[in-house]
C-alpha positions as CSV (number, residue, x, y, z in Angstrom):
1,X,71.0,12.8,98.9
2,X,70.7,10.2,96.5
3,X,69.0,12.5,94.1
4,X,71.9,15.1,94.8
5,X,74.1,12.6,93.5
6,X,72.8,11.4,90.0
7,X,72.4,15.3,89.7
8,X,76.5,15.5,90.2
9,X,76.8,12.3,88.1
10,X,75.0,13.6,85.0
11,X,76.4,16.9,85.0
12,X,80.0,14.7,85.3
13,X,79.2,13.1,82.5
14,X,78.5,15.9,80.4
15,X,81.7,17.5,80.8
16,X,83.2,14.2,79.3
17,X,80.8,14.4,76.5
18,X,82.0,18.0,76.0
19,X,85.6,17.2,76.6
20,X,85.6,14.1,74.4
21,X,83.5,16.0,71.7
22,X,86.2,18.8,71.5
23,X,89.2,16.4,71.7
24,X,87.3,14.8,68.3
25,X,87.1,18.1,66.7
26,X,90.4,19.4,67.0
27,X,92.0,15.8,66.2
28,X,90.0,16.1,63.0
29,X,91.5,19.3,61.7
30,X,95.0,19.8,60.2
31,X,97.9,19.2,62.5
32,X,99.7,22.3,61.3
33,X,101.2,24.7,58.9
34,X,104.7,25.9,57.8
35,X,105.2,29.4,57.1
36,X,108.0,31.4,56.4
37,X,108.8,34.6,58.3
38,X,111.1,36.8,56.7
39,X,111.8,39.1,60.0
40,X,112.7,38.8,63.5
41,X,109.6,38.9,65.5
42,X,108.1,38.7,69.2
43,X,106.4,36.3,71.4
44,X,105.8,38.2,74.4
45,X,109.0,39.6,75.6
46,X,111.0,36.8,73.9
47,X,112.6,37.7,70.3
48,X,112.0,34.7,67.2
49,X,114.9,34.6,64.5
50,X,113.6,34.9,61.2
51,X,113.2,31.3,59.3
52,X,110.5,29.1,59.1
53,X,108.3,27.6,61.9
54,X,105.7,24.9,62.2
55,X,102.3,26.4,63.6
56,X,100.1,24.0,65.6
57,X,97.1,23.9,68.1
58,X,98.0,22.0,71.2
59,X,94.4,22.5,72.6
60,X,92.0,25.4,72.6
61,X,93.6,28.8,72.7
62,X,97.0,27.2,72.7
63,X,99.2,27.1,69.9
64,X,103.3,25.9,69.4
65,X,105.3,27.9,67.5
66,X,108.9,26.1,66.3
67,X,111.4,26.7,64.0
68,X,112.1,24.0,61.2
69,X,115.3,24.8,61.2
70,X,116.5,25.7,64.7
71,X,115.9,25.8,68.3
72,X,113.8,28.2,68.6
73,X,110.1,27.4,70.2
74,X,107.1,28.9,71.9
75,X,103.8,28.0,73.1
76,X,100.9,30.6,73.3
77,X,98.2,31.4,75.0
78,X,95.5,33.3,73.3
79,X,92.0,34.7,73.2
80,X,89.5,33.5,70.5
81,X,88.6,35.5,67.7
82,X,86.1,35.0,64.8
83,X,86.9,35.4,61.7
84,X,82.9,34.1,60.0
85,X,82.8,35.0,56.5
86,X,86.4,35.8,56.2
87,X,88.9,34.1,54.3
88,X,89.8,30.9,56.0
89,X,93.6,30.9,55.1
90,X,96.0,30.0,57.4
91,X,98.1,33.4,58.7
92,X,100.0,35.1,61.6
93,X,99.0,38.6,61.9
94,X,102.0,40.4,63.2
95,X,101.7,44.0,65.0
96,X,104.6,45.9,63.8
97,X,106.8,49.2,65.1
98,X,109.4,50.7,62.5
99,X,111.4,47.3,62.8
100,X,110.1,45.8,65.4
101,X,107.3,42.9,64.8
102,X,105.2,41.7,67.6
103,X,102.8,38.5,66.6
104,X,98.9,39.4,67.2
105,X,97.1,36.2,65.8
106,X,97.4,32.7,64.9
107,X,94.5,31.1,62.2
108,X,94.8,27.5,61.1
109,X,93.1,25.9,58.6
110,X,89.3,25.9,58.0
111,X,88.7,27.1,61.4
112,X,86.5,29.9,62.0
113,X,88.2,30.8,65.4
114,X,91.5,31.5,65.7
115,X,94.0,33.3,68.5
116,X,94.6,36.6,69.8
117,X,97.8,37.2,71.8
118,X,97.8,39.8,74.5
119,X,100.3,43.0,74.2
120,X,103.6,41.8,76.2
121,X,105.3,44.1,78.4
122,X,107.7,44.6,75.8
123,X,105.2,45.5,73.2
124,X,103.7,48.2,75.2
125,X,106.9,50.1,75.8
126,X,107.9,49.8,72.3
127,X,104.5,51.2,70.9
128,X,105.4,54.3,73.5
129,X,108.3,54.9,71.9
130,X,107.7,54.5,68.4
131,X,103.5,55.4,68.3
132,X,102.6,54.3,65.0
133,X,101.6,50.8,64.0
134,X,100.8,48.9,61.4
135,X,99.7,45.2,60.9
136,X,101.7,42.8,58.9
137,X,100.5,39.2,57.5
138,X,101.6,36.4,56.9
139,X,100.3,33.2,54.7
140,X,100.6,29.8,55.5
141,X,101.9,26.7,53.1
């Protein structure tokens, strides 16, 4: 029993160092970018007014998405990518459909991982009608 518990306690404590370890790593990148989207554009099956938006990580895999200059605001849920020995700028890789744009992945600064968003509901349809797809991107300041 007593061994069963310093067991429990150690792997407890480990998860702190982990925990405390990312929380240090992610406080030491860059807060956030600005970029400048010059199209109306997708989060899922919500629709983003062009303008520009401040990019940040909350935590891992999540990432805010809010306009500068208006009310518009999103936080995201994605998958990690890599991106090793690719550029490191920061971008928004938008999935586009004729006019439609659909964002596909956030990268910040410096960071070898970044985010892949799912396909939405709405994205799926849309690629049904319209078939052909092409990938737009997008620079951060």
């Amino acid at each position: 029993m007593k061994k069963t518990m310093s067991v429990a306690f150690i792997g407890l404590l480990m998860v702190v160092a982990v925990v405390m370890l990312e929380s240090a790593a992610v406080a030491q990148q860059p807060s956030g970018y600005n970029i400048n989207v010059p199209f109306s554009f997708n989060i899922g099956d919500r629709v983003f007014s062009e303008g520009e938006y401040r990019v940040s990580r909350i935590a891992r895999g999540v990432f805010a998405i809010k306009g500068v200059d208006s009310t518009n605001y999103g936080t995201v849920i994605t998958s990690p990518i890599d991106r090793r020995g690719q550029d490191i700028t920061p971008k928004l890789v938008f999935r586009h459909y004729g006019s439609r744009y659909f964002l596909s992945q956030i990268w910040l600064f410096q960071v070898s991982t970044g985010g892949q968003l799912e396909k939405s509901r709405a994205e799926v349809e849309y690629a049904k009608l319209i078939g052909e797809k092409t990938e737009t991107l997008l620079l951060g300041k």
